[in-house]
C-alpha angles and dihedrals in degrees: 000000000000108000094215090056111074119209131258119242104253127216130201134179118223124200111213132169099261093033151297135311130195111217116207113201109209105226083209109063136077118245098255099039112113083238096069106104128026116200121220147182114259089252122159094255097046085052092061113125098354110124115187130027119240125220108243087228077055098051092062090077090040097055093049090050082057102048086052103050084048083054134238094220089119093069114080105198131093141301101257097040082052096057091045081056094052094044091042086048087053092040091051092039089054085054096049091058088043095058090036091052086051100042087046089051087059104058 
């Protein structure tokens, strides 16, 4: 990635069970920063622009390409417990949609 370029805000649409959820991944933060990724209702706006729905099982593997690409060089451990912390931040992530997709489905 070129440094001079910043990166654009990216959007995805995940199908869960009890609804959808749009992720927001922040183009600021590190892969493994809290701030990464920003959960929102499927509103018109927030739909703008995104093109396909993603599976929530899909979006794993997803989640872990972006932690990665966002970089993981702040943390100075090893290499194994690195990759348990990428793998625990998608797992957690995945979580996180599926409670805000239920508690969405509720109001």
């Amino acid at each position: 990635m070129d440094p001079l370029r910043p990166r654009a805000e990216r959007r995805y649409l995940v199908k869960t069970g009890d609804g959808d959820v749009v992720v927001v991944v922040n183009p600021a933060a590190g892969g493994l920063d809290d701030d990464l990724f920003e959960l929102r209702s499927p509103a018109a706006e927030e739909l703008a622009g995104i093109t396909m729905t993603t599976p929530l099982t899909a979006f794993s593997a997803k989640a872990v390409d972006i932690i990665e690409l966002h970089g993981t060089e702040s943390f100075a451990g090893s290499p194994q417990l690195r990759e348990m912390l990428v793998r625990e931040k998608a797992t957690a992530l995945l979580r996180s949609i599926e409670r805000f997709a239920k508690r969405a489905d509720r109001l």
